[in-house]
N, C-alpha and C positions, 0 to 999 in steps of 0.2 A: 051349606055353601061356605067355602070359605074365604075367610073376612079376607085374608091376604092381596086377593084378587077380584073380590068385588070392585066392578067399577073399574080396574087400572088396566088405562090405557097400553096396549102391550103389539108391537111390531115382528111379524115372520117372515125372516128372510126363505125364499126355499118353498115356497107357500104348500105349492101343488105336490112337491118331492115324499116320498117314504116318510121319513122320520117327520115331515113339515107337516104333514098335511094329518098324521097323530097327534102332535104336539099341538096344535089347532083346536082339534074338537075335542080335545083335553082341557086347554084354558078355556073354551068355550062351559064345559061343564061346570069351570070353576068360576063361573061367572063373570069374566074379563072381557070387557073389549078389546076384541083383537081383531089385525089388521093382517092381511097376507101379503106379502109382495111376492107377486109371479112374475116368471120371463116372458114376456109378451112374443105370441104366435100366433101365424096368418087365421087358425081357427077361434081364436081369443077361450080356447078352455083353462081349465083353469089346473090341471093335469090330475093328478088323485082326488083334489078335495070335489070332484065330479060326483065321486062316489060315495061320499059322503052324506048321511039321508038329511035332505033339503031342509026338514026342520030345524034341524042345528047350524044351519049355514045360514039361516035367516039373517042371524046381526053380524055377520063377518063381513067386513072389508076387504075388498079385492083391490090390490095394489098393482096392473099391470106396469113394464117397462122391464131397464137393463141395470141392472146392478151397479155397470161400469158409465152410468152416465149419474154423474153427481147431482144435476139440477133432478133427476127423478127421485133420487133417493133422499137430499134433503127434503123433498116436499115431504113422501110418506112416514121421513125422522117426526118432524111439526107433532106437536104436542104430544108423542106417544111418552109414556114412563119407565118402560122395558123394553129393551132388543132381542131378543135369541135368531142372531146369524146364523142360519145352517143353508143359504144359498150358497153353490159351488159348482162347479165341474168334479164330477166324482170317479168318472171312467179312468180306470189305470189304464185299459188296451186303448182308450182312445188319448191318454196325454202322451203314449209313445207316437204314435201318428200325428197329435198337435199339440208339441211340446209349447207354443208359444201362446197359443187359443187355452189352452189350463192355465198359465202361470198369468198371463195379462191378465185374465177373468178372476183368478181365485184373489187373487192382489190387489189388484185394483178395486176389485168390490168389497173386497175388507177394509182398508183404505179410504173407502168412501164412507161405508157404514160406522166407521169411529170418528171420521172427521164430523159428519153431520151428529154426531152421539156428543162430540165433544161440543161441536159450537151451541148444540143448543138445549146443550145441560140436562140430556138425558139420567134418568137415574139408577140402571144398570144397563149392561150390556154382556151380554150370555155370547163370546163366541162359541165356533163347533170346529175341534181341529179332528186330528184322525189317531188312530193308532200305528196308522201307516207310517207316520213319522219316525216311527223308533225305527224301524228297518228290523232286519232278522234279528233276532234278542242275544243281547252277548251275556245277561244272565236275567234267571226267572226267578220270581215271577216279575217284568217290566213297574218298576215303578216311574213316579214320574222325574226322576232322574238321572234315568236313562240316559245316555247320548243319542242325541237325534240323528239319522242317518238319511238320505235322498238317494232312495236307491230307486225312482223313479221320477219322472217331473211332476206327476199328482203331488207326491209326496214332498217334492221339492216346494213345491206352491204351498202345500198348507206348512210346511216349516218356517216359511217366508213370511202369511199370513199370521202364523201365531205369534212369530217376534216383533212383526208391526204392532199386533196387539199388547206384547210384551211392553213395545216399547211407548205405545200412549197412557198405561199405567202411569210408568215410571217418567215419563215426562210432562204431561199432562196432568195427573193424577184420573186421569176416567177410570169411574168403577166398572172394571170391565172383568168376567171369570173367563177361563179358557174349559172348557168342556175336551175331553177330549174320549169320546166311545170306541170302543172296541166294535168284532163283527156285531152290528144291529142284524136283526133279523124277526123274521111276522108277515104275517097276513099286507096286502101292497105291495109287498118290496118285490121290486124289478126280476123280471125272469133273467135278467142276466147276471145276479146274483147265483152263488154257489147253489144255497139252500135251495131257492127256488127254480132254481138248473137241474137241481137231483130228484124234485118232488115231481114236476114236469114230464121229465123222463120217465122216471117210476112210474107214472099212472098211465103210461101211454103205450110203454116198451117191456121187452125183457132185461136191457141192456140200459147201461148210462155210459155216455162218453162225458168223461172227465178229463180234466189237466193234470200236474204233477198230483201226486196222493198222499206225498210223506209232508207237506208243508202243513203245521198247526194254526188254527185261530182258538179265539178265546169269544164266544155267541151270545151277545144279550137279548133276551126277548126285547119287540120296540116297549112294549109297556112299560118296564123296566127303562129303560133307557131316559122316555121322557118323563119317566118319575126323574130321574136322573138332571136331567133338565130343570125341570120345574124347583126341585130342592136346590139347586146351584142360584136359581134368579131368586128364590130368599132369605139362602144364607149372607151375610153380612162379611161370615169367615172367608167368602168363596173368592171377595174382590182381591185382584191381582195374583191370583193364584191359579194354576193349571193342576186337573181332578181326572186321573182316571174314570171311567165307567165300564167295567167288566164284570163277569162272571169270577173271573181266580179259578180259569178251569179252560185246557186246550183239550183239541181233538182234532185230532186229522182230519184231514180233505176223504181219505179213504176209510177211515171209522166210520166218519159223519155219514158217508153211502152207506155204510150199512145198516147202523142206524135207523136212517130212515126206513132201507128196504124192510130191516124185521117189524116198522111201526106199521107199514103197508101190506104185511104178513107177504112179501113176496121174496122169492130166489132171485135175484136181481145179480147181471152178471156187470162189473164194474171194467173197461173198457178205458187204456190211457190214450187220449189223443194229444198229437203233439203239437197240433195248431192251436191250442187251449194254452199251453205250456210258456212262462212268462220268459224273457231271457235271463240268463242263466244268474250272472251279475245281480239284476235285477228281483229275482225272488225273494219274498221275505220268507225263511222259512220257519220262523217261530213266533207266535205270539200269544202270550202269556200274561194276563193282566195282573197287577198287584192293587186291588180296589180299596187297602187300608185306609187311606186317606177321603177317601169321598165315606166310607164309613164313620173318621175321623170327623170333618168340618160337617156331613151333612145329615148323618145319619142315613147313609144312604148304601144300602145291597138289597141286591137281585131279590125279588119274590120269584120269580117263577123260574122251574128247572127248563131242563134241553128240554127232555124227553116232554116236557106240560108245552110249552114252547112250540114245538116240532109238531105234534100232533093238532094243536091250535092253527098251524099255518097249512098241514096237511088239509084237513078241513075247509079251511077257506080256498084255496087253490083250486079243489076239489067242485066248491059248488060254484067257485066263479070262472069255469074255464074261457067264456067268452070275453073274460076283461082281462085277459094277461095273454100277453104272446107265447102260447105252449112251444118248447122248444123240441123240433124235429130235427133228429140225428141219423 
């Protein structure tokens, strides 16, 4: 076990979410006390970490409430010794429809979560920004000095959210890293993700309808990722600094379909639809991670490839189709 996290009190924003609810029974492994905080719903579940096998949920803390209500969030701050913020609004097609529901939410709950970090002398604080930040890459591979672009209001909110955090560093002094992942992807994550859109399809059809096809991402397995995580909330190097997490490797929206279809051993016929298709402005169409630096301060790249990746999520898809919404095209 290790000693790092024996015993320390440690806070997840996001609880129930993809990447929240790995990162969970991951400290849980490492022996932490950890605390979830979920967004409370008229079912009071607790969103993925449902699926999580009960044994390991035994010593977790469920944190229900709203991010953007301060008195809930300093409560669940209260003697924790780690934050990793990855509570958000993550929908891109849904912050064009509520531009103002993303940006209150993403803001304001960051906002909250450092204010309660700073008053009450928390001892790191792990934001989670995006890669969506950079906007389409004006050169590869993205480092983290990039120019940040808002070519949506997601994006705009967590640009917003990272210089709040930027900015209680450098005025406050809170130790706080800015995380920032590229595509995550694995087993849980949402069918209305790419990956899990195309595996979906594949098992069910001859055909995938897809969006644009020529737009790049850069795919971390989530295991990777909250390795990613985990090495940022012990390095010491990580405070006040903003850290890549990628792969250092794009792929089309239209390779990645095929891709999968040859892992699925099937002729899959790839189908553009244009109600899928972002506006025009709006698209990102490159991203390319430069992960030197999280290499640098944390020792920290990818173990696992696409293809090990792909086939892992294939797999699970596969045996859990009752617990993901199969998407019917």
């Amino acid at each position: 076990m290790d000693n790092h996290w024996s015993g320390k009190k440690v806070l997840v924003t996001g609880a129930g979410g993809f990447i929240g609810s790995h990162l969970i029974e991951r400290l849980i492994d490492l022996g932490a006390d950890v605390k979830g905080f979920a967004r409370y719903n008229s079912r009071n579940d607790w969103g993925l970490l449902e699926i999580i096998p009960p044994q390991k949920l035994d010593s977790l803390q469920i944190v229900s409430g709203d991010l953007q209500d301060f008195d809930a969030v300093f409560s669940a701050v209260r003697d924790v010794d780690v934050i990793f913020h990855l509570g958000s609004l993550i929908s891109i097609p849904y912050s064009y429809i509520r531009p103002r529901d993303t940006i209150e939410n993403n803001i304001l709950s960051t906002l909250n979560i450092l204010t309660a970090a700073r008053d009450l002398g928390v001892e790191k604080v792990v934001h989670t920004s995006s890669s969506e930040v950079y906007g389409t890459a004006l050169y590869v591979p993205i480092d983290e000095k990039h120019p940040l672009q808002g070519q949506s209001p997601y994006s705009a909110s967590k640009i917003g959210a990272d210089k709040i955090a930027e900015s209680f560093y450098c005025s406050f002094d809170l130790p706080v890293a800015t995380i920032r992942p590229f595509n995550t992807y694995g087993p849980r994550q949402s069918a209305r993700a790419i990956i899990p859109t195309i595996i979906t399809q594949a098992i069910e059809q001859e055909k995938i309808k897809l969006g644009s096809l020529f737009p790049t991402r850069d795919y971390t397995f989530v295991k990777d990722t909250v390795n990613g995580f985990i090495r940022t909330a012990e390095s010491k190097s990580s405070i006040g600094e903003v850290i890549n997490i990628g792969s250092n490797f794009e792929i089309s929206m239209g390779d990645l379909a095929q891709r999968i279809s040859s892992l699925l051993n099937k002729d899959i016929k790839i189908v553009q639809d244009s109600s899928r298709v972002r506006p025009f402005k709006s698209e990102v169409k490159r991203l390319w991670c430069d992960n030197a630096k999280a290499k640098r301060l944390l020792g920290w790249e990818p173990q696992v490839s696409l293809d090990e990746g792909l086939k892992e999520t294939i797999e699970w898809i596969s045996e859990n189709k009752k617990m993901i919404k199969l998407v019917k095209c």
